[in-house]
C-alpha positions in Angstrom: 14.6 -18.9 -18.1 15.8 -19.7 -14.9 14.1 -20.5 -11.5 15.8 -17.8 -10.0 14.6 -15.2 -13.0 11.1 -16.2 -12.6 11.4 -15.6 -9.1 12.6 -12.2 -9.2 10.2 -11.9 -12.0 7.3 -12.9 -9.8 8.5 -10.6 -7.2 8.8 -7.5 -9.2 5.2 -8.5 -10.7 3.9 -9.0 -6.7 5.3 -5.0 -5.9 4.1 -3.5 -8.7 0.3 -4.9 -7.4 0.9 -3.9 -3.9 2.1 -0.3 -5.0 -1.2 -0.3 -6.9 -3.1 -1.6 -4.4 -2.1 1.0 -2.2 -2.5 3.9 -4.4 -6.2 2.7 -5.2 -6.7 2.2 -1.3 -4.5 5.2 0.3 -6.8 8.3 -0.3 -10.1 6.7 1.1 -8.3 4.8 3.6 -7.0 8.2 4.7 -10.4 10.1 4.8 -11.8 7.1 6.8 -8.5 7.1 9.4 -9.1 11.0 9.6 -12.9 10.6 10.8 -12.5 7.8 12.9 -9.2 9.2 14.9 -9.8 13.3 14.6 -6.5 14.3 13.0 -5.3 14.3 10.2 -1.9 13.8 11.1 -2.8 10.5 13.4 -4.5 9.3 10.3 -1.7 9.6 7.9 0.7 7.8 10.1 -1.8 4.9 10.4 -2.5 5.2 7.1 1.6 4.8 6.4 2.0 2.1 8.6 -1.2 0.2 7.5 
């Protein structure tokens, strides 16, 4: 394997944790965002650009 596979390899591996990282951390995230700011709305653009 080359450096450059492992790389991209690494990479791909590093996106799929964030992506589950986010789907764990979104819905609570969200409900917390929504309490703290009043609107739901407000709170699902923060919890988009968080």
């Amino acid at each position: 394997m080359t450096d450059g596979a492992e790389g991209n390899e690494a990479q791909a591996g590093l996106r799929r944790e964030l992506g589950l990282l986010y789907a764990d951390h979104h819905g609570w995230l969200s409900g917390w965002l929504r309490s703290r700011v009043g609107c739901s709305h407000t709170a699902a653009d923060l919890a988009q650009d968080t």
